[in-house]
Rosetta silent file (secondary structure, phi, psi, omega in degrees, C-alpha in Angstrom):
SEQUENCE: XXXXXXXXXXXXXXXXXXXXXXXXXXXXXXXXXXXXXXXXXXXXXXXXXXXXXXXXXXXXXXXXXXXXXXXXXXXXXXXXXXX
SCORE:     score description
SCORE:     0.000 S_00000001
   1 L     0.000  133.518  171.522   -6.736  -25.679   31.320 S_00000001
   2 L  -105.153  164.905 -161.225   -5.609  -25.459   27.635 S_00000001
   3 L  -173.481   82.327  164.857   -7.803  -23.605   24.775 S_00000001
   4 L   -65.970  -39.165 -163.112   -5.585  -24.162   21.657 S_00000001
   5 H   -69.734  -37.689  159.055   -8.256  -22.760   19.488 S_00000001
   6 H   -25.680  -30.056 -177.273   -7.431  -19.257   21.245 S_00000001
   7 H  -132.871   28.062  144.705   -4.437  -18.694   19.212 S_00000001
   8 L   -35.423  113.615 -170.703   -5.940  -19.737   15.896 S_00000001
   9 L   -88.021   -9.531 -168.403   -4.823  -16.802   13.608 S_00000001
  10 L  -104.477    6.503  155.549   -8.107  -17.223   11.308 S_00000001
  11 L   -72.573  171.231 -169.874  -10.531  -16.426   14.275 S_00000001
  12 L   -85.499  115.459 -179.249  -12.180  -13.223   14.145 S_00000001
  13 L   114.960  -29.453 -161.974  -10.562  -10.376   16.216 S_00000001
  14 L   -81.937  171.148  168.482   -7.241  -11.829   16.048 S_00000001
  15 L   -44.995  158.625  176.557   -3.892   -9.551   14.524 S_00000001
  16 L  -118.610   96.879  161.593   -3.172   -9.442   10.885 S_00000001
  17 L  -126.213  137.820  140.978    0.357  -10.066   10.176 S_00000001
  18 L   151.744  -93.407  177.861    1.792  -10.637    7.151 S_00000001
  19 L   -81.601  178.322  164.612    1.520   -8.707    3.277 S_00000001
  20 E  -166.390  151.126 -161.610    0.281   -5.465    2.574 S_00000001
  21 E  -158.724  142.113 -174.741   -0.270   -3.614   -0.655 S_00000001
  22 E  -146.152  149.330 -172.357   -0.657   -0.062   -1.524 S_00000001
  23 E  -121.138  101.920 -177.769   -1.630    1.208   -5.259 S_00000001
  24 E   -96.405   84.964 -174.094   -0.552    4.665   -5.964 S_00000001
  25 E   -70.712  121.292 -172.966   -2.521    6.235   -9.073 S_00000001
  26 E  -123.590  163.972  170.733   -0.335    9.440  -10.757 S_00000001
  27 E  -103.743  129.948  166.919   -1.084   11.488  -14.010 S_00000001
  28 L   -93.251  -28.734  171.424    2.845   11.242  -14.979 S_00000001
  29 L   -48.214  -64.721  164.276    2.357   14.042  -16.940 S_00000001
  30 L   -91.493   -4.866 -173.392    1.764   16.780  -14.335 S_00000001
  31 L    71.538   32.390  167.477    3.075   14.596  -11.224 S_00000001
  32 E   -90.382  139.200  176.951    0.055   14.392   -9.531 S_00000001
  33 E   -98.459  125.950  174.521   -1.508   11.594   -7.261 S_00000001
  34 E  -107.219   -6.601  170.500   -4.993   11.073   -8.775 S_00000001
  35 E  -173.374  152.117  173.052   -6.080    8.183   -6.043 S_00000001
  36 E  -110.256  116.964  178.055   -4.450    6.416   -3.363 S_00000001
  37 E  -141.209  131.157  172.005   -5.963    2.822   -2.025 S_00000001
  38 E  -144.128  148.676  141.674   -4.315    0.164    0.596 S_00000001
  39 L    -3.725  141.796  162.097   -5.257   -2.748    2.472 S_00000001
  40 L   -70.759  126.124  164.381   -7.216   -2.523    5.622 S_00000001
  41 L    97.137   -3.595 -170.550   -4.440   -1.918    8.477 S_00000001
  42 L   -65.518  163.706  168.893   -1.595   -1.011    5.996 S_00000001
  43 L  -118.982  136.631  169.115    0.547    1.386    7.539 S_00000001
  44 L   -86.301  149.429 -141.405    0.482    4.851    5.601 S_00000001
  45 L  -135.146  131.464  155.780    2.189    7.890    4.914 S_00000001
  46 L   -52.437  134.605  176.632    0.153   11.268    4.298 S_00000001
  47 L   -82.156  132.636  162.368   -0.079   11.701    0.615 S_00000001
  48 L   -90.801  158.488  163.833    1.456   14.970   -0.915 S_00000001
  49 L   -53.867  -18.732  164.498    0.327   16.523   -4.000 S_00000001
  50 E  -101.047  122.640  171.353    3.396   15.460   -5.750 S_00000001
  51 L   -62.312  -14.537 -175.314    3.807   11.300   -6.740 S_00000001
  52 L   -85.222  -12.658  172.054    7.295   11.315   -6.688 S_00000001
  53 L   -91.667    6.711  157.764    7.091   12.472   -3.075 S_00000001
  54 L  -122.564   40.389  143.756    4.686   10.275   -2.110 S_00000001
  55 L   -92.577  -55.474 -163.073    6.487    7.096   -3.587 S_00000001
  56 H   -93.401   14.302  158.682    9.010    8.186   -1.632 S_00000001
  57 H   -66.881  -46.407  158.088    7.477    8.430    1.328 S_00000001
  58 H   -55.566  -47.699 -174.740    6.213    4.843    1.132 S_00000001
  59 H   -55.585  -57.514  152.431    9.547    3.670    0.238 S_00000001
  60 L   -25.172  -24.149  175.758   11.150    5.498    3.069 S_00000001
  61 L  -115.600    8.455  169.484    8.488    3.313    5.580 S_00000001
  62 L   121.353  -20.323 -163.004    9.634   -0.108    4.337 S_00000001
  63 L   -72.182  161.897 -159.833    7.355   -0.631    1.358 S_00000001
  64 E  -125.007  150.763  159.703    9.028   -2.213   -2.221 S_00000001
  65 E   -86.257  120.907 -160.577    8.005   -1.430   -5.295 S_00000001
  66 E  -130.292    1.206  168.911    7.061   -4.715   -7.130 S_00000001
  67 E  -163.399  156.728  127.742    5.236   -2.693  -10.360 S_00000001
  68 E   -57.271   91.111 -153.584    4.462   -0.422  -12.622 S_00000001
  69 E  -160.406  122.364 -158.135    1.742   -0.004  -14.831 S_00000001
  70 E   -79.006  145.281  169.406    0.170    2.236  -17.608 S_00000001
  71 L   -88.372  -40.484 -173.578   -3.133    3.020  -17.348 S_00000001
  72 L  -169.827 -136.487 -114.087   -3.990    5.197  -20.067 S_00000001
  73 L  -148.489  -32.513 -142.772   -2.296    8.033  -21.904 S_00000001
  74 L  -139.468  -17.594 -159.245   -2.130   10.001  -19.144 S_00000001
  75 E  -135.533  140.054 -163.978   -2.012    7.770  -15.813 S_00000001
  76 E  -141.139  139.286 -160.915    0.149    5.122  -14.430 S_00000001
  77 E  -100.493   80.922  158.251   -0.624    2.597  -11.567 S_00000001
  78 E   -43.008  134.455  156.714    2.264    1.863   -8.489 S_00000001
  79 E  -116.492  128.925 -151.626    2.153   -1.128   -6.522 S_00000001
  80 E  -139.155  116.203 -158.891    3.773   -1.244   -3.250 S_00000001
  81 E  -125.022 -177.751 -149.109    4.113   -3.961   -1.385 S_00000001
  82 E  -157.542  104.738  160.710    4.604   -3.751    2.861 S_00000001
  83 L  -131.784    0.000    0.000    5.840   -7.348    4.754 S_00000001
């Protein structure tokens, strides 16, 4: 018997493939990660206390850099993208 509807990707339960995005908040000033946030399911790299070593930690698992972006005076926004 077939039960096409089984391999529907936009039922409930099934795998998630396809982007992923991770935002990596730093103080550039001291070189600190002030906040980390990804996608549900992204896959992640412990954050160190330093941003440039945890940019390159992401980088280092596959993820691209697709921005940059000042926040304030003091804080600047990564985006990381994961396909």
């Amino acid at each position: 018997m077939n039960f096409p509807w089984i391999m529907n990707r936009t039922q409930i339960g099934t795998a998630w493939f396809g982007t992923h995005i991770v935002l990596i908040r730093c103080n550039y000033i001291t070189n600190q990660v002030v906040a980390v946030t990804k996608s549900d399911h992204a896959p992640s790299e412990p954050t160190a206390n330093s941003c440039a070593e945890t940019l390159s930690r992401y980088l280092s698992i596959g993820y691209t850099l697709i921005g940059a972006y000042p926040l304030d005076n003091e804080q600047i926004q990564y985006v990381l993208q994961y396909r």
